[in-house]
N, C-alpha and C positions, 0 to 999 in steps of 0.2 A: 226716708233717710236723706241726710243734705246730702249734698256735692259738694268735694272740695275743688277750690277752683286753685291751681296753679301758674306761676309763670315763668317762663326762662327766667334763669339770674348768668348775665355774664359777669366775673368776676373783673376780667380785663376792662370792662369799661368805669370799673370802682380805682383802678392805678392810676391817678394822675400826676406821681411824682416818684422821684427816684425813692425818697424816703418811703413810698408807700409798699414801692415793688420792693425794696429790702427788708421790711419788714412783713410783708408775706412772704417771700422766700425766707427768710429768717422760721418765719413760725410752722414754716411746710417742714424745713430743716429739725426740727424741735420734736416731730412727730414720730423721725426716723423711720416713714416708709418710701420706698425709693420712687415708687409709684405716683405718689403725694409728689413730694419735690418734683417729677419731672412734668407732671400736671402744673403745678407752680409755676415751671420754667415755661412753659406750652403760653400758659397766662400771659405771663411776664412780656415775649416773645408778641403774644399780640395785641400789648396792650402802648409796645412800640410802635405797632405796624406792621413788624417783618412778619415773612411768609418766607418758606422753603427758597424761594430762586430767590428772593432778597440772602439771603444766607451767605455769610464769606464762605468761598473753596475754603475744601480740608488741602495740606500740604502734602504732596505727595510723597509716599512711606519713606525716600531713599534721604528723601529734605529733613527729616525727624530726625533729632540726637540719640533718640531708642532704638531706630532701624537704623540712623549709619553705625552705629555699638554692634549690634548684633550683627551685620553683615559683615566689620570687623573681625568678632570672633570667629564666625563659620568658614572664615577665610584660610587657607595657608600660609602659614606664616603672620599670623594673628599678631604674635606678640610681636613684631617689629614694627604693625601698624601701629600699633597704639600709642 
């Protein structure tokens, strides 16, 4: 019996343009598994270069228009913040 011979394929070194990474994020998108698209994004991600500690900070919860909202509400006197 043969052997089949295989070889890595990185995706990310197939993106050499913004058009190319929107149009495979497009077609991960297309597929509707979240799984997919975030494998896509992973791609995408390093096919920039970024790496984890390249990554901007997230904003800290209190900096969000959704947590100062809800911190509002949980508040006393809620309705006069608003």
């Amino acid at each position: 019996m043969t052997k089949t011979v295989t070889t890595p394929w990185d995706p990310a070194e197939h993106l050499q343009s913004d058009e190319d990474m929107a149009a495979y994020l497009e077609a991960a998108l297309e597929e509707g598994d979240p799984a997919l698209v975030s494998a896509a994004l992973g791609d995408i991600a390093r096919a920039k270069g970024m790496t984890q500690d390249q990554a901007l900070p997230a904003p800290a919860a209190a900096e969000t228009p959704c947590a100062t909202r809800l911190m509002r509400s949980s508040t006393p006197n809620s309705a006069s913040m608003a």
